[in-house]
Each structure stands twice: as C-alpha cells, then as structure tokens.
N, C-alpha and C positions, 0 to 999 in steps of 0.2 A: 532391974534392967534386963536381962536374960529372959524373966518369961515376957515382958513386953517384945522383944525380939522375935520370940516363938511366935505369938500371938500374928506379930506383922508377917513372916513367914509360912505362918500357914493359911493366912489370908489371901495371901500373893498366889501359894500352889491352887488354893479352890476356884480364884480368877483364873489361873490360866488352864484348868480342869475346864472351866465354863467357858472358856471364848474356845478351847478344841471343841466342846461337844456342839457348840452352833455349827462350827467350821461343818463337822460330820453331817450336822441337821441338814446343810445346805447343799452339799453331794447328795444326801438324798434324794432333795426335792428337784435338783436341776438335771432335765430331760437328758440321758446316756445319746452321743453320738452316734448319727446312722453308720458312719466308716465310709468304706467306697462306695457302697449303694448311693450313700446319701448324696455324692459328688455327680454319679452320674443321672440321675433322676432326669435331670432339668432337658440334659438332650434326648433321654426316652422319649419326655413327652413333647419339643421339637418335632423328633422324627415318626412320632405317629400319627402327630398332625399333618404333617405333608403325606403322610401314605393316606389319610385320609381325604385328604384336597386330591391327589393324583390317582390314584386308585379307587376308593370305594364309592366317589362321587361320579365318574364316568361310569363305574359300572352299573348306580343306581340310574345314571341318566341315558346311558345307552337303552336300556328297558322300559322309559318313560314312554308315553304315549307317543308326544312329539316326536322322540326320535326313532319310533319306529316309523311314522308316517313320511319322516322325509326317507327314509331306507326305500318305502313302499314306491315313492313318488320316483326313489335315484333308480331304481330295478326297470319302472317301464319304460326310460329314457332308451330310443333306439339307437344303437352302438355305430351302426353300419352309414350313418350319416357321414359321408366325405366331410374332411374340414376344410377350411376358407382356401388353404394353401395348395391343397389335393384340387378346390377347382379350377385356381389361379393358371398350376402348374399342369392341366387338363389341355388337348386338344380340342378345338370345335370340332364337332359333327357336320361340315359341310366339304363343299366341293370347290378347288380353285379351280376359279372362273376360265373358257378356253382363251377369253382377250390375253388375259396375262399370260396363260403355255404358250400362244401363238407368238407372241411379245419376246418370251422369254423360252432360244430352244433347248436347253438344256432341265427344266422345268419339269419335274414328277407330278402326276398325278396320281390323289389318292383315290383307288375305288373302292375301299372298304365301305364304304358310308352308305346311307340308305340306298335304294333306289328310286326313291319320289325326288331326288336330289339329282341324279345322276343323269342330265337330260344333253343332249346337243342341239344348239342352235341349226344346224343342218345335218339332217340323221345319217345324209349318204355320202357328206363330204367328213375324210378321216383328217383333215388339216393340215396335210403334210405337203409342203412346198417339193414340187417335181422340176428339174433340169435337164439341159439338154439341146432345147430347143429356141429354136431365134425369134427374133423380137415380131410378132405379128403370125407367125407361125409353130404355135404353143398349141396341140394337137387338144380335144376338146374334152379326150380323155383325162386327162392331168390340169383338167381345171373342172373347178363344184358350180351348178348355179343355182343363185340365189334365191332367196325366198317367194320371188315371182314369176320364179320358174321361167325366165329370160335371158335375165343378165348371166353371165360366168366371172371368175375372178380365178387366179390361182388358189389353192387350195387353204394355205395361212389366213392368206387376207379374202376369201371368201367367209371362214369361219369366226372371223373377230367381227368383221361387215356383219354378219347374221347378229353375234353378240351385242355387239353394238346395237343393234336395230329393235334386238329384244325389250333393252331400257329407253330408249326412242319412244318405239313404242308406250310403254308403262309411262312414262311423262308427259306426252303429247298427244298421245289417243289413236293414234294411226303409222301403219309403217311407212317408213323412210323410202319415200319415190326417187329410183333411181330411172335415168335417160341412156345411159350410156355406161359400159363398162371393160371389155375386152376388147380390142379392134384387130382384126386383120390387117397385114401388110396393104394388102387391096385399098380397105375402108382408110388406113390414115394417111396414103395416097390421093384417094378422090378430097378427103377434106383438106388437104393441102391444096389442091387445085382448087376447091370454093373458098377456102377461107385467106389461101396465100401466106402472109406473115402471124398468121391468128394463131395458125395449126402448126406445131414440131414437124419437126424432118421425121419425114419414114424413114420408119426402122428405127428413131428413135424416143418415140412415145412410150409412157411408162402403163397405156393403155394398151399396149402390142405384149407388157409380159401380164399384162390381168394383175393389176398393182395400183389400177385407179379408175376413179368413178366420175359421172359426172351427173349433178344433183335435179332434180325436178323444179320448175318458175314456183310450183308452188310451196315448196321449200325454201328457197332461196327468198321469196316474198316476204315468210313467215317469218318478224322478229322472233317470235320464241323458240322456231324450229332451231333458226341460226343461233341464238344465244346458246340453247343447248348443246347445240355441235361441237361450239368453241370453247363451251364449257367443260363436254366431255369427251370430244372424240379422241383426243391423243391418249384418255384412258385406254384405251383400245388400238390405239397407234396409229387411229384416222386421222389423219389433218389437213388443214388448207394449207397449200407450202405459203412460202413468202414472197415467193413471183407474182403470185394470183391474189394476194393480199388489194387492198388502196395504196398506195406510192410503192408497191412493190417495182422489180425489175423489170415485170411481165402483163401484159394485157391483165386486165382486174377481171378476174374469173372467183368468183367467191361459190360457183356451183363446184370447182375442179374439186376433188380429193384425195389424196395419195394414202396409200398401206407404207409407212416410213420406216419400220423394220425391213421390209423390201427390196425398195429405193435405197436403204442407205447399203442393205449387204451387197446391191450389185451398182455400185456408186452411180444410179440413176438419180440420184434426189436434185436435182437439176431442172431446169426452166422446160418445161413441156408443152 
C-alpha cells in the first residue's frame, strides 16, 4: 500500500511540474506590454493627422500652381477704387442752379467745381434784389435786362426769368417772348387811362417793382409753350397767379406772370 501511495504522489508532483512549465511556456510566447507608450500612441497618431490636414496641406497648396495664380490675379486688383458707399456718401460735381439761390436767400453756392459748369444765365446781372425805391420808380441801375436786351426786371427775378428761359429754351426750341416787363409810374398810368378797370392802380402794379412779365400771343397761343410753363415755371418761382387764371378773381390774363418770391416778400402777391 505505501509504495502504491508513492507511486500516486509522485505522479501528482510531475503533473504539476508540467502544467507550471506550459504556464512558463506561455509568458513566453505572449507579447510583453508597451506600458505608457503603448496608451498614448493612438492620440500621436490623432494629432499628427490634423497637423497634417491643417499645416502641411496649405503649405503644399499655397505653392501649387493654382494658388499662386490667384495671388497673381489678387496683386493686379486696383486698391484705389472707391467703394459703393464712398460714392453714395460723394458729392456731385455740379452747380446749384441760380432759380433755386434766387428762390432760396439764404442759399450757398459752391464754386469749387469746374468752370464749363459755372455759367450765368445773365453775365452782368449779379441777382441780388435792390431797395429803396417806389413803385414805378426803380432807377434802371438796380434792375438786369433780359436776354433781349429790352425788357428789365429787378435783379432776383431777372436772373431765374434768364434761368427759366435757358430750359424754355432746351424744350421748345426758341426763347421765351417777352411784351412787357417793368413799367414806370407814367406807363401804368397811361394804361389805366386805355384800359380803365383792366389795369391796377398806379403805383400799384407788381410791373412798377420789375417782379412781372407779360407773355408774347405767340406764347400764349402755343399749347406746349403754355403746358410748359405750368409745368415748370414755379420751379423757378414764375407763375400765373390765380386772379389771371379761368374763374379766377381777375380778368383772365394767362400772358401775366409774377416773380412770387417777390410779391410775397413785399406782400404784393395780390390782383394786378
């Protein structure tokens, strides 16, 4: 019994001799652990990926052909081109008109601007309304005349009457025939006597301060002259009052024309 025991006992130690030495076999064969390297690998190769997305790819593409040709093309673009805003927020190069200074006295003009711009409709009247003097005797000094070297006007309303005439003119083909425009004491005396209740009281015609005109038959004849007039003269502060209108207050004078900046500064704008 005893050496059958030995037998089984030493059979037992040579099993367990042989299941340690596979155990050993098997640390051998199985791959040793990187350690910390091994952990951080994975975002090495992560983060060298992006430095080669963001880095080494613009720098091979900056140097490609294509991008140097749009470099080539951004270089000749002229710099000194104003933008959209720069011309928005830009003054015009021109001149306000003298209808509107005469219209408007407090009104600047600029003269900086060329000189092929800088013209006056009457070279020798300076536009500036003169006082003083009574109604029909307005010395002939302090008043401009007009373009047909006849008529006179005061000095405002001579110069927007030129203005006026100039685009007349330019729309119609011929300047604006004037009959009648300053009147002496004398003169709106005698037409009181021909015309009676037709003609204002001397000394109160708006003809006596050169502040009104009276129009040519062929003017007057001319629907397009007349459409124009009504179209444009108050741009200029010509107009037919409303006495001299059809159902007006006043005999239907559609030749009369008053300077209404004038009339109303010296509270003439009343039936003439």
């Amino acid at each position: 019994m005893e050496s059958g025991r030995t037998r089984t006992q030493a059979s037992s130690a040579t099993s367990r001799r042989q299941l340690h030495g596979a155990a050993r076999a098997r640390e051998r064969r199985a791959p040793r652990s990187a350690g910390p390297v091994a952990a951080w690998a994975p975002r090495v190769a992560v983060l060298a990926a992006l430095g080669v997305a963001t880095i080494v790819i613009p720098v091979i593409e900056a140097d490609s052909p294509v991008a140097v040709a749009a470099q080539s093309a951004e270089a000749m673009v002229v710099t000194d081109v104003p933008t959209t805003y720069e011309v928005l927020a830009g003054s015009l190069d021109s001149v306000t008109p003298t209808s509107l200074l005469a219209a408007q006295p407090d009104a600047i003009r600029v003269d900086d601007t060329s000189r092929s711009f800088d013209r006056s409709p009457l070279p020798d009247c300076d536009g500036q309304p003169t006082y003083g003097s009574s109604n029909g005797a307005v010395p002939t000094s302090d008043m401009c005349v007009l373009w047909d070297g006849v008529n006179m006007l005061r000095g405002d309303a001579a110069v927007t009457l030129a203005e006026l005439n100039l685009n007349y003119r330019a729309a119609i083909g011929i300047d604006l025939c004037i009959i009648d425009s300053y009147r002496t004491l004398a003169e709106q005396r005698r037409l009181a006597y021909t015309k009676g209740g037709l003609a204002a009281t001397p000394g109160t015609s708006n003809h006596g301060w050169g502040l009104a005109v009276d129009l040519c038959s062929s003017v007057t004849n001319s629907t397009a002259s007349m459409d124009w007039l009504r179209a444009n003269g108050a741009t200029f502060g010509w107009t037919n009052p409303a006495w001299a209108q059809r159902s007006g207050s006043g005999p239907y004078e559609p030749w009369h024309w008053e300077y209404l900046p004038g009339t109303t500064e010296l509270g003439t704008d009343y039936n003439d």
